[in-house]
N, CA and C atoms as a LAMMPS dump frame, in Angstrom:
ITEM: TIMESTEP
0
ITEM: NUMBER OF ATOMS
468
ITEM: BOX BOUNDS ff ff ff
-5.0000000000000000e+02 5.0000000000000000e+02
-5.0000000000000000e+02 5.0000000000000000e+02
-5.0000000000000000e+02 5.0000000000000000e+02
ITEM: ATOMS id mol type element x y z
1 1 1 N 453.866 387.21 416.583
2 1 2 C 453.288 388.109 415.614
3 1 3 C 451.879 388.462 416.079
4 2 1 N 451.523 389.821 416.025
5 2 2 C 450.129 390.246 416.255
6 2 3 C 449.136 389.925 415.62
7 3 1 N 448.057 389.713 415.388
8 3 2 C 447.05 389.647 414.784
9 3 3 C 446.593 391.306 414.351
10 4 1 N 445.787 391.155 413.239
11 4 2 C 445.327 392.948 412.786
12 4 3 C 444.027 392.726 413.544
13 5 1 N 443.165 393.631 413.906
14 5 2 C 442.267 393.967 414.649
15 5 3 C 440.755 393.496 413.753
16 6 1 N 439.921 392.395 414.196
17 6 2 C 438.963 392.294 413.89
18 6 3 C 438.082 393.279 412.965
19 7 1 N 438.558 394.857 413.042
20 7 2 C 437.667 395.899 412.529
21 7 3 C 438.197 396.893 411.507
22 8 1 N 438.343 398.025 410.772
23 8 2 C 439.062 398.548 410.628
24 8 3 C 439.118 399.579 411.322
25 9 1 N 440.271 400.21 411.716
26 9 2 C 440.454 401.774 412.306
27 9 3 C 440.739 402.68 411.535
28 10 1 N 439.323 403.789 412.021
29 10 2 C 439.93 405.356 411.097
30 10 3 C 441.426 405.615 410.986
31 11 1 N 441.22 405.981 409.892
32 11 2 C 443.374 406.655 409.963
33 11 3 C 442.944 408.181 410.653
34 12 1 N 444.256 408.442 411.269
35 12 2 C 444.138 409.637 411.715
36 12 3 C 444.13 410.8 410.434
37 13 1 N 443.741 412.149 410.587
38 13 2 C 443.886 413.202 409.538
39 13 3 C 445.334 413.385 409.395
40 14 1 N 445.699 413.867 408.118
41 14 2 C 446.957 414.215 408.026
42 14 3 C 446.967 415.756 407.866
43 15 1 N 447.571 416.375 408.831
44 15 2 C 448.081 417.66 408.808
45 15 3 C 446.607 418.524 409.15
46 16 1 N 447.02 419.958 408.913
47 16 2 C 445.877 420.581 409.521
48 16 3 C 443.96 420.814 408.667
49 17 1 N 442.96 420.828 409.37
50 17 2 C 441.387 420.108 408.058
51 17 3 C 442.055 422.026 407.804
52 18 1 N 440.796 421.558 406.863
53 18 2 C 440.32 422.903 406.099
54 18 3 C 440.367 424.317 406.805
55 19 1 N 440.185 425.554 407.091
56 19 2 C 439.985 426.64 407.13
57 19 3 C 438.024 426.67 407.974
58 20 1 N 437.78 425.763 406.817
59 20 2 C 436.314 426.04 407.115
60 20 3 C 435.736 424.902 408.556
61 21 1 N 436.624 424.228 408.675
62 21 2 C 436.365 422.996 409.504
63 21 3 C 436.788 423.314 411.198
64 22 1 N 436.641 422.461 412.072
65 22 2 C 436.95 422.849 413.257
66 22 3 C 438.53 421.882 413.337
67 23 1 N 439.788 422.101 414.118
68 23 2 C 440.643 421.788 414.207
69 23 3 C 440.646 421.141 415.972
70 24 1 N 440.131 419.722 415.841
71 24 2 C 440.462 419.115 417.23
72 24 3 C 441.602 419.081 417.53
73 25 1 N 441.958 419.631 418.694
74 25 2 C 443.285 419.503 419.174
75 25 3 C 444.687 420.144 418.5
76 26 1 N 443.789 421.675 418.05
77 26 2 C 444.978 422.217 417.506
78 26 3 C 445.812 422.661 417.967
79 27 1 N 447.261 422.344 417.734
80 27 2 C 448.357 422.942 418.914
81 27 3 C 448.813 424.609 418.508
82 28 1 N 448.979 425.476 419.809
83 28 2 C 449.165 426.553 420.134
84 28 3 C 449.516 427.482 418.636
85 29 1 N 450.458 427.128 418.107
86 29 2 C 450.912 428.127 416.941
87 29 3 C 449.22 428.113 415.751
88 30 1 N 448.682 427.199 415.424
89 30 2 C 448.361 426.691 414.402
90 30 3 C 447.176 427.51 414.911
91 31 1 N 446.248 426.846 416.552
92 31 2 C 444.904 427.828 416.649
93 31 3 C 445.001 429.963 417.076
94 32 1 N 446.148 430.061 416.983
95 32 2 C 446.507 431.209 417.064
96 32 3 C 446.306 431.793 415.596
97 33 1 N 447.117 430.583 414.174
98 33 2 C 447.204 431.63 412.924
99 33 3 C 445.39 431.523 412.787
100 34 1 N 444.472 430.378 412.792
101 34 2 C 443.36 430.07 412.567
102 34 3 C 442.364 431.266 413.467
103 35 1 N 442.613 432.225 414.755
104 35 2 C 441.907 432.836 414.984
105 35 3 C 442.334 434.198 413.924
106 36 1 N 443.221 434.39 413.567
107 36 2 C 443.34 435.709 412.916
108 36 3 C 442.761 435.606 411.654
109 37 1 N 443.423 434.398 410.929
110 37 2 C 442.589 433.758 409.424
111 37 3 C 441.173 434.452 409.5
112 38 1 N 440.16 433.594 410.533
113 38 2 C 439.095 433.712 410.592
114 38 3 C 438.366 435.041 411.476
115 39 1 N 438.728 435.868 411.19
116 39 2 C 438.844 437.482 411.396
117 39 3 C 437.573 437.308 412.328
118 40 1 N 436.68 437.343 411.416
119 40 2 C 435.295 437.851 411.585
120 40 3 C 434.264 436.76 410.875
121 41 1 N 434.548 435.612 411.167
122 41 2 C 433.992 434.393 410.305
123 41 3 C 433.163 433.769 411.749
124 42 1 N 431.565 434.193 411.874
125 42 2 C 430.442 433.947 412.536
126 42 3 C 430.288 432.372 412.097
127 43 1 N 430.469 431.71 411.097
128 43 2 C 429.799 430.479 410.75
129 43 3 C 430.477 429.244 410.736
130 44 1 N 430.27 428.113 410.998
131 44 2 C 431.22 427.182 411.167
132 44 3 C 431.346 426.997 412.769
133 45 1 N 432.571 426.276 413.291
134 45 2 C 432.7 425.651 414.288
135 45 3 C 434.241 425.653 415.056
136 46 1 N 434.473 425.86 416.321
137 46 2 C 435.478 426.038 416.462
138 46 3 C 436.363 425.168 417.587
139 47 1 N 436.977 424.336 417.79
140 47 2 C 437.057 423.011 418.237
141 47 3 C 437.756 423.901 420.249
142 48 1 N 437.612 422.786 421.211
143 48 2 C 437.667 423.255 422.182
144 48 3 C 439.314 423.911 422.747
145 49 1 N 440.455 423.582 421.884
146 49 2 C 441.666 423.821 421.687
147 49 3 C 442.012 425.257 420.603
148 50 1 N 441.215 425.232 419.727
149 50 2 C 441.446 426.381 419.052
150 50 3 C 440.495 427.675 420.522
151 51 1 N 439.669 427.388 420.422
152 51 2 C 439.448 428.09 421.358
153 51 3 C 440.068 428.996 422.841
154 52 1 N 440.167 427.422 423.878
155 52 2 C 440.939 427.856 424.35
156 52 3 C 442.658 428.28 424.381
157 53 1 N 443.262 427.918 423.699
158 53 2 C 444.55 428.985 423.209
159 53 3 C 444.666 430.148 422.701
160 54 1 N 443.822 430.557 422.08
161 54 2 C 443.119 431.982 422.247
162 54 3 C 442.885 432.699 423.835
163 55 1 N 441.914 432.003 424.574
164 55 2 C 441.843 432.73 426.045
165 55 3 C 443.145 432.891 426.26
166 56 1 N 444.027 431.858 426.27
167 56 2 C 445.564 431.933 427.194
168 56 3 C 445.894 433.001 426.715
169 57 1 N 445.967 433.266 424.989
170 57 2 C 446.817 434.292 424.556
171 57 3 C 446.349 435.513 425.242
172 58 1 N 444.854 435.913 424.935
173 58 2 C 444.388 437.133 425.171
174 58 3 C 444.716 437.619 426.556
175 59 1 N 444.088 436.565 427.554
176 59 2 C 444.825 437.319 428.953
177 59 3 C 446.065 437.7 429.359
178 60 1 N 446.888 436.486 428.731
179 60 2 C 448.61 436.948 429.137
180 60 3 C 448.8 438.331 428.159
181 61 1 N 448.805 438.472 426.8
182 61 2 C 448.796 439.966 426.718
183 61 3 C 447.941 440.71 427.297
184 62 1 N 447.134 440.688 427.711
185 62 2 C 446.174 441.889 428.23
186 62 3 C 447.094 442.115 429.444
187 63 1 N 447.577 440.805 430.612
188 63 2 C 448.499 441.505 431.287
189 63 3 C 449.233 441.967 431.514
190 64 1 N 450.145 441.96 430.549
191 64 2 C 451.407 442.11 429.905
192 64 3 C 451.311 443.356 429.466
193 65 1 N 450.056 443.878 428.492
194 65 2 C 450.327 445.181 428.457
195 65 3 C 450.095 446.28 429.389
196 66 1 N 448.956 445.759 430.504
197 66 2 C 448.267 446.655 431.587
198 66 3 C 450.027 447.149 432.267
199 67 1 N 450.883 445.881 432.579
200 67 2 C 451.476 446.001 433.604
201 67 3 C 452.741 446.923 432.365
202 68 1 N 453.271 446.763 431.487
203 68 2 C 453.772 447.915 431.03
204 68 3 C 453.361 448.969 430.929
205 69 1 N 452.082 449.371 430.811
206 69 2 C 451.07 450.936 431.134
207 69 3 C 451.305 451.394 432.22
208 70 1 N 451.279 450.515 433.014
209 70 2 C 451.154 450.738 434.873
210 70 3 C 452.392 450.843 435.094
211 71 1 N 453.722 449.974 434.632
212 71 2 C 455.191 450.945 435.066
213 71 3 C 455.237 452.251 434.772
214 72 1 N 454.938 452.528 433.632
215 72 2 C 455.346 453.619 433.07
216 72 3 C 454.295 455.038 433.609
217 73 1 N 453.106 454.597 434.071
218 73 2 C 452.28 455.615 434.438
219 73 3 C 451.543 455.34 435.847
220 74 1 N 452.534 455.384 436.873
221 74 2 C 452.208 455.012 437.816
222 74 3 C 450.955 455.968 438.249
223 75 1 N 450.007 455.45 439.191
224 75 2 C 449.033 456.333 439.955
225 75 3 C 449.226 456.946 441.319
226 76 1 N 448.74 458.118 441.113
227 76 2 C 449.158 459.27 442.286
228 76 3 C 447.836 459.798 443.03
229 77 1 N 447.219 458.917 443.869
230 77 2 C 446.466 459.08 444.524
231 77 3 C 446.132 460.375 444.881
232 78 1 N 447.331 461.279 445.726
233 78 2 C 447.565 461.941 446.453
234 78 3 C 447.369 463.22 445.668
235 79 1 N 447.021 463.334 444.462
236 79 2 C 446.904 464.269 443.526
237 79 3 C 445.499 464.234 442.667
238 80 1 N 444.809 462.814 442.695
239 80 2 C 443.738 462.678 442.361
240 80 3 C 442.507 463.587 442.322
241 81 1 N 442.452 464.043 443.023
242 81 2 C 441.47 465.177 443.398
243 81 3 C 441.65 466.427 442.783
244 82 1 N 442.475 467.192 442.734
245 82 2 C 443.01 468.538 442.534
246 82 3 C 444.061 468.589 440.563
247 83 1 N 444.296 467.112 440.263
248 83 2 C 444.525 467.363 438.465
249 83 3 C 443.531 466.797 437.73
250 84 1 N 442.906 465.257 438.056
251 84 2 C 442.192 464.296 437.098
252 84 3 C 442.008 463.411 437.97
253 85 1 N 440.899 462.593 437.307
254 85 2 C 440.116 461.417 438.236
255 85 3 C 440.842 460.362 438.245
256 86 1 N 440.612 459.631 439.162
257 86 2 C 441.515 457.702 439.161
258 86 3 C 440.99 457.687 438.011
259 87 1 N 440.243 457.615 437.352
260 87 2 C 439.837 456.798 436.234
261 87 3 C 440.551 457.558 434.774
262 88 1 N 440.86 458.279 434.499
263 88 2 C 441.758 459.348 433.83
264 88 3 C 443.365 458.948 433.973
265 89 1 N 443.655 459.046 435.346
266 89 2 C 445.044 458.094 435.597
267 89 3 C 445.148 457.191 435.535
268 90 1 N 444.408 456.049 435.351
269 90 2 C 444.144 454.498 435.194
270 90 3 C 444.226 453.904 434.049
271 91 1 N 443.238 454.739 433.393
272 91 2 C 443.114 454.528 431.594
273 91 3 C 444.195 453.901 430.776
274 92 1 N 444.098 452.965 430.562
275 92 2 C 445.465 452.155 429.715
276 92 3 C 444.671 451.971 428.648
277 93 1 N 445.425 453.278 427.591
278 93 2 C 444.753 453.066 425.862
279 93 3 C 445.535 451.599 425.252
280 94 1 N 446.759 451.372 425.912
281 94 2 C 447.142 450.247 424.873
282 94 3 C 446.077 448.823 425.125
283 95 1 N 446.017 448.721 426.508
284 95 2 C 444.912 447.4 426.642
285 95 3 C 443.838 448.081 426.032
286 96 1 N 443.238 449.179 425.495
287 96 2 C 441.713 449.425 425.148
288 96 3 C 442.161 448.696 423.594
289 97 1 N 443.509 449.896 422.989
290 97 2 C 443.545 449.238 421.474
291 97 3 C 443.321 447.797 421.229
292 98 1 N 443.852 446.827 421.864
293 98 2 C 444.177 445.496 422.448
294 98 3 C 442.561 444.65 421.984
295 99 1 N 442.067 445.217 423.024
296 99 2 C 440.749 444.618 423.156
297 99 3 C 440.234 445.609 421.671
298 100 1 N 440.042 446.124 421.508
299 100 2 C 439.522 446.756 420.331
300 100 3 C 439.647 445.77 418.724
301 101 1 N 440.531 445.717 419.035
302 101 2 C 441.303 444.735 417.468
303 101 3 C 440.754 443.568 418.047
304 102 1 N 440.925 442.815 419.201
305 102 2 C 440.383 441.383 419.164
306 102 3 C 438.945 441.19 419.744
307 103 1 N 438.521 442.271 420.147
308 103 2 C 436.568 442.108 420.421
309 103 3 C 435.777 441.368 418.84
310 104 1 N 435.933 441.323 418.072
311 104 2 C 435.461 440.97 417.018
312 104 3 C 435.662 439.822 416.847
313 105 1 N 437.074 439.656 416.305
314 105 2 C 437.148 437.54 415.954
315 105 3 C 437.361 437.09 417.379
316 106 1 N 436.918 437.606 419.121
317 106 2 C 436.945 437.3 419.882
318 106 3 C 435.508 436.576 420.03
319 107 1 N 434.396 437.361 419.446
320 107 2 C 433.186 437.049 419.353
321 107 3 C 432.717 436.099 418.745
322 108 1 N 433.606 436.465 417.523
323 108 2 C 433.532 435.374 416.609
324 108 3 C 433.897 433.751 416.824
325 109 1 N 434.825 433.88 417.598
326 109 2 C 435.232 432.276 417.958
327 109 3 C 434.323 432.087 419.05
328 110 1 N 433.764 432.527 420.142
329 110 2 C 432.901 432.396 420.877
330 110 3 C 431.438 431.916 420.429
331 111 1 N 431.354 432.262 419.065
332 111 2 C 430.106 432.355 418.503
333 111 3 C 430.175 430.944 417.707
334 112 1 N 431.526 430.421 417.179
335 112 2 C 431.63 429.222 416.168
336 112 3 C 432.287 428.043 417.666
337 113 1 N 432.403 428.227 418.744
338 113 2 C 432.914 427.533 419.886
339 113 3 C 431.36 427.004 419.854
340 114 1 N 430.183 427.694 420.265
341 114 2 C 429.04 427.5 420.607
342 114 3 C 428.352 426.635 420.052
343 115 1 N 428.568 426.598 418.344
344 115 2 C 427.983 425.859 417.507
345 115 3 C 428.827 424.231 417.754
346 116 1 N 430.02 424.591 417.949
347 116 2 C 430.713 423.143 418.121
348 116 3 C 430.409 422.011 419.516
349 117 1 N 429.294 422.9 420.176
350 117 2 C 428.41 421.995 421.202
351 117 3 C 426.972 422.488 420.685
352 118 1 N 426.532 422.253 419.396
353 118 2 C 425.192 422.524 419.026
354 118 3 C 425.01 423.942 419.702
355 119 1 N 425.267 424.571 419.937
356 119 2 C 424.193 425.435 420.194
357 119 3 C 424.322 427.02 419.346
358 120 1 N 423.131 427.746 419.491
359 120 2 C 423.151 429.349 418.606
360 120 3 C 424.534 430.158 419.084
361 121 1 N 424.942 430.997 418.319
362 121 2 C 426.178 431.715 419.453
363 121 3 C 425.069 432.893 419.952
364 122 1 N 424.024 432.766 419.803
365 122 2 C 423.026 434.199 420.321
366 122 3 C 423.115 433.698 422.409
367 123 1 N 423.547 432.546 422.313
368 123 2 C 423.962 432.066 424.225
369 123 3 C 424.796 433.275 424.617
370 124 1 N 425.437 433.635 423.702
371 124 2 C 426.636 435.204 424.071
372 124 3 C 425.867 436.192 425.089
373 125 1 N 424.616 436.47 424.879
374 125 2 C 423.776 437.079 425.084
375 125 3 C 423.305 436.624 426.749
376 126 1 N 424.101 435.438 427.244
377 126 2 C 423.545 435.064 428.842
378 126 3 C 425.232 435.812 429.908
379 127 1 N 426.066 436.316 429.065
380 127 2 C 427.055 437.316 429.876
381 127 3 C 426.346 438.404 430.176
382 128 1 N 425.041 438.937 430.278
383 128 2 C 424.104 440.231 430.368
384 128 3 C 423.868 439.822 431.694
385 129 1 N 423.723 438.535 432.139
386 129 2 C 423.542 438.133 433.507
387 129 3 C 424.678 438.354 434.395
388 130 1 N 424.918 439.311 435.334
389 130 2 C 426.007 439.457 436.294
390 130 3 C 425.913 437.656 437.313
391 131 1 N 427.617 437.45 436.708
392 131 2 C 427.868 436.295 437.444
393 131 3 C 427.932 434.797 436.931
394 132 1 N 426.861 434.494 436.877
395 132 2 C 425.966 433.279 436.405
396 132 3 C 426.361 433.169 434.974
397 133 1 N 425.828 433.809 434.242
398 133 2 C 426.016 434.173 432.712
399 133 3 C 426.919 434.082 432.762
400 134 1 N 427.928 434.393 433.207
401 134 2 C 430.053 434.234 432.945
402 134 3 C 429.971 432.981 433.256
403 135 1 N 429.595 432.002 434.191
404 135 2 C 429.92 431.01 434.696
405 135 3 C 429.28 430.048 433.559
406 136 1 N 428.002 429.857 433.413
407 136 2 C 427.349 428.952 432.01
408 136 3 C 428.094 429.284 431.093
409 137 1 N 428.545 430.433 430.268
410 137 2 C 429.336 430.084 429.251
411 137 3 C 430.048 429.707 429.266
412 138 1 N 431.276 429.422 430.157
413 138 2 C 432.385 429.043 430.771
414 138 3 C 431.909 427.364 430.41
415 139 1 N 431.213 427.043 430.977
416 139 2 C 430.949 425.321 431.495
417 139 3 C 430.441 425.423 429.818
418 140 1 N 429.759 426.111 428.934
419 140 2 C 429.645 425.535 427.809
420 140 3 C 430.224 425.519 427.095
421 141 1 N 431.389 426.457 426.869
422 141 2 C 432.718 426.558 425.811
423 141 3 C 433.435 425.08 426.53
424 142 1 N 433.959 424.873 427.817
425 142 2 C 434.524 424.233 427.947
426 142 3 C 433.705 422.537 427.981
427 143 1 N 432.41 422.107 426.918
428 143 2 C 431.852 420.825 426.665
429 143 3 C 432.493 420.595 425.413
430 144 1 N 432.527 419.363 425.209
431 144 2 C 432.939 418.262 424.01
432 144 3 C 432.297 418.494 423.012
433 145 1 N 433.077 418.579 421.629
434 145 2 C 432.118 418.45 420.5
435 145 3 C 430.673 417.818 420.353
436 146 1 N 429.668 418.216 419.4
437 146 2 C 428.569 417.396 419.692
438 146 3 C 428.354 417.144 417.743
439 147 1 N 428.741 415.928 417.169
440 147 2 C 428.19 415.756 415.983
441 147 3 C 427.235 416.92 415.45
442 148 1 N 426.016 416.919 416.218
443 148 2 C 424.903 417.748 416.084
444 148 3 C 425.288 418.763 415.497
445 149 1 N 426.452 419.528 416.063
446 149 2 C 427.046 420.637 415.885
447 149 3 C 427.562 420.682 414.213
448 150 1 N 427.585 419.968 413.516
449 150 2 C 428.063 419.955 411.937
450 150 3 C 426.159 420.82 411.667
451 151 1 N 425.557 421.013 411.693
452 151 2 C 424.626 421.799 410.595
453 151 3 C 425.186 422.908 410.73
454 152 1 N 426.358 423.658 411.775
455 152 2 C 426.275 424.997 411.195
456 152 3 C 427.18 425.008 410.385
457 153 1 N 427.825 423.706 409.768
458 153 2 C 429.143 424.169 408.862
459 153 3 C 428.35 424.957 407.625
460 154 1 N 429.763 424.896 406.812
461 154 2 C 428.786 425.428 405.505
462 154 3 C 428.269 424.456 404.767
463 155 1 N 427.653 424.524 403.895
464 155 2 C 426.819 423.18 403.163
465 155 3 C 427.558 423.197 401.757
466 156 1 N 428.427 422.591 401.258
467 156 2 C 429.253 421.946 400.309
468 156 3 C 428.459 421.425 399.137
Protein backbone atom coordinates (compact mmCIF):
# COMPACT_ATOMS: atom_id res chain seq x y z
CA UNK A 1 0.00 0.00 0.00
CA UNK A 2 1.23 3.57 -0.85
CA UNK A 3 1.57 6.11 1.49
CA UNK A 4 -0.42 9.71 0.55
CA UNK A 5 2.15 12.33 -0.08
CA UNK A 6 3.54 14.32 2.81
CA UNK A 7 1.79 17.60 1.16
CA UNK A 8 -1.29 18.28 -0.45
CA UNK A 9 -1.59 18.47 -4.33
CA UNK A 10 -3.56 21.06 -6.33
CA UNK A 11 -6.46 19.19 -8.02
CA UNK A 12 -6.34 19.74 -11.51
CA UNK A 13 -9.22 22.32 -13.10
CA UNK A 14 -12.18 20.68 -14.24
CA UNK A 15 -13.18 21.41 -17.74
CA UNK A 16 -12.58 24.59 -19.58
CA UNK A 17 -11.64 28.35 -16.84
CA UNK A 18 -13.73 31.14 -17.64
CA UNK A 19 -13.96 33.15 -20.96
CA UNK A 20 -12.14 35.85 -19.15
CA UNK A 21 -9.17 33.66 -18.00
CA UNK A 22 -6.26 32.25 -20.00
CA UNK A 23 -6.76 28.45 -21.00
CA UNK A 24 -3.27 26.50 -20.38
CA UNK A 25 -3.04 23.96 -22.70
CA UNK A 26 -6.08 24.38 -24.59
CA UNK A 27 -6.66 21.68 -27.10
CA UNK A 28 -7.20 22.65 -30.83
CA UNK A 29 -11.16 22.78 -31.07
CA UNK A 30 -11.66 24.68 -27.74
CA UNK A 31 -8.63 27.60 -28.51
CA UNK A 32 -10.12 27.98 -31.94
CA UNK A 33 -14.02 28.57 -30.43
CA UNK A 34 -12.08 30.97 -27.63
CA UNK A 35 -10.35 33.07 -30.49
CA UNK A 36 -13.66 33.89 -32.20
CA UNK A 37 -15.58 34.26 -28.63
CA UNK A 38 -13.04 36.83 -27.92
CA UNK A 39 -13.52 38.85 -31.18
CA UNK A 40 -11.90 41.90 -30.28
CA UNK A 41 -11.24 41.44 -26.45
CA UNK A 42 -7.66 43.60 -25.94
CA UNK A 43 -7.70 42.70 -22.09
CA UNK A 44 -6.89 39.70 -20.25
CA UNK A 45 -4.44 36.97 -21.17
CA UNK A 46 -4.00 34.41 -23.59
CA UNK A 47 -2.22 31.12 -22.70
CA UNK A 48 0.71 29.86 -25.11
CA UNK A 49 -1.67 26.99 -26.76
CA UNK A 50 -4.61 29.12 -27.34
CA UNK A 51 -2.38 31.14 -29.12
CA UNK A 52 -0.47 29.12 -30.99
CA UNK A 53 -3.40 27.02 -32.61
CA UNK A 54 -4.56 29.99 -33.94
CA UNK A 55 -1.09 30.57 -35.99
CA UNK A 56 -1.52 26.84 -37.30
CA UNK A 57 -5.06 27.66 -38.26
CA UNK A 58 -4.41 31.01 -39.91
CA UNK A 59 -1.52 29.89 -42.14
CA UNK A 60 -2.93 26.56 -43.32
CA UNK A 61 -6.03 28.54 -44.51
CA UNK A 62 -4.25 31.36 -45.83
CA UNK A 63 -2.61 28.57 -47.93
CA UNK A 64 -5.25 26.82 -48.76
CA UNK A 65 -7.00 29.65 -50.03
CA UNK A 66 -3.97 31.41 -52.02
CA UNK A 67 -3.50 27.98 -53.70
CA UNK A 68 -7.30 27.69 -54.72
CA UNK A 69 -7.02 31.48 -56.15
CA UNK A 70 -3.88 30.46 -57.92
CA UNK A 71 -5.59 27.22 -59.65
CA UNK A 72 -8.20 28.96 -60.79
CA UNK A 73 -6.37 32.21 -61.92
CA UNK A 74 -3.33 31.18 -63.14
CA UNK A 75 -0.57 34.00 -64.10
CA UNK A 76 0.33 34.92 -67.62
CA UNK A 77 3.45 36.51 -67.63
CA UNK A 78 3.61 36.69 -71.25
CA UNK A 79 0.70 39.12 -71.34
CA UNK A 80 1.67 41.14 -68.35
CA UNK A 81 2.71 44.08 -70.01
CA UNK A 82 0.19 44.79 -72.75
CA UNK A 83 -3.48 43.85 -70.32
CA UNK A 84 -2.56 44.45 -66.39
CA UNK A 85 0.27 44.37 -63.96
CA UNK A 86 1.65 41.05 -62.03
CA UNK A 87 0.27 42.61 -59.23
CA UNK A 88 -3.44 42.93 -60.70
CA UNK A 89 -3.01 39.18 -61.82
CA UNK A 90 -1.75 38.11 -58.48
CA UNK A 91 -4.29 39.78 -56.30
CA UNK A 92 -6.11 37.03 -54.35
CA UNK A 93 -9.30 38.97 -52.84
CA UNK A 94 -10.25 35.75 -51.01
CA UNK A 95 -6.84 35.67 -48.87
CA UNK A 96 -7.33 39.69 -48.53
CA UNK A 97 -11.14 38.93 -47.19
CA UNK A 98 -9.37 36.21 -44.99
CA UNK A 99 -6.96 38.39 -43.42
CA UNK A 100 -9.48 41.17 -43.21
CA UNK A 101 -11.98 39.29 -40.82
CA UNK A 102 -9.04 37.89 -38.73
CA UNK A 103 -6.54 41.11 -38.55
CA UNK A 104 -8.50 42.19 -35.53
CA UNK A 105 -8.99 39.23 -32.92
CA UNK A 106 -5.56 38.38 -34.65
CA UNK A 107 -4.24 41.45 -32.82
CA UNK A 108 -6.12 40.90 -30.25
CA UNK A 109 -4.72 37.57 -29.13
CA UNK A 110 -1.30 38.88 -29.86
CA UNK A 111 -2.02 41.68 -27.60
CA UNK A 112 -3.59 39.31 -24.53
CA UNK A 113 -0.51 36.53 -25.56
CA UNK A 114 1.83 39.52 -24.49
CA UNK A 115 0.26 40.22 -21.25
CA UNK A 116 0.46 36.41 -20.43
CA UNK A 117 4.43 36.99 -20.26
CA UNK A 118 3.88 40.40 -18.40
CA UNK A 119 4.32 42.49 -20.90
CA UNK A 120 2.16 45.77 -22.78
CA UNK A 121 0.73 44.35 -26.16
CA UNK A 122 2.03 48.04 -27.39
CA UNK A 123 5.57 45.26 -28.04
CA UNK A 124 3.21 44.77 -31.39
CA UNK A 125 4.70 47.87 -32.33
CA UNK A 126 8.60 46.14 -32.58
CA UNK A 127 7.15 44.23 -36.14
CA UNK A 128 7.90 48.07 -37.59
CA UNK A 129 11.46 46.71 -37.34
CA UNK A 130 12.24 44.76 -40.68
CA UNK A 131 13.42 41.31 -39.47
CA UNK A 132 14.40 41.51 -35.90
CA UNK A 133 11.01 42.77 -34.74
CA UNK A 134 9.39 39.45 -36.38
CA UNK A 135 11.98 37.46 -34.70
CA UNK A 136 11.58 39.09 -30.79
CA UNK A 137 8.02 38.68 -31.00
CA UNK A 138 8.28 35.29 -32.07
CA UNK A 139 10.76 34.34 -29.00
CA UNK A 140 8.20 36.35 -26.83
CA UNK A 141 4.83 34.83 -27.73
CA UNK A 142 6.58 31.64 -27.66
CA UNK A 143 7.83 32.32 -23.37
CA UNK A 144 5.99 30.68 -20.42
CA UNK A 145 3.38 32.24 -18.48
CA UNK A 146 4.64 34.77 -15.96
CA UNK A 147 2.27 35.06 -12.66
CA UNK A 148 3.15 38.78 -13.07
CA UNK A 149 1.07 38.59 -16.01
CA UNK A 150 -2.44 38.29 -13.84
CA UNK A 151 -2.64 42.38 -13.35
CA UNK A 152 -3.94 42.59 -16.75
CA UNK A 153 -6.88 40.33 -15.97
CA UNK A 154 -9.93 42.05 -15.12
CA UNK A 155 -10.25 43.00 -11.46
CA UNK A 156 -13.30 41.00 -9.93
Amino acid sequence: MSTPPAYPTPAKPQGEPPIDQPYYGAPFPAAIKRFFQKYATFSGRAGRAEYWWWILVSVVVSIVLSRIWGASHPIDVTQTATTMSLFQQSFDPISSIWSLITLVPGLALFWRRMHDTNRSGLWIFLALIPLVGAIILIVFAAQAARPEGARFDKQR
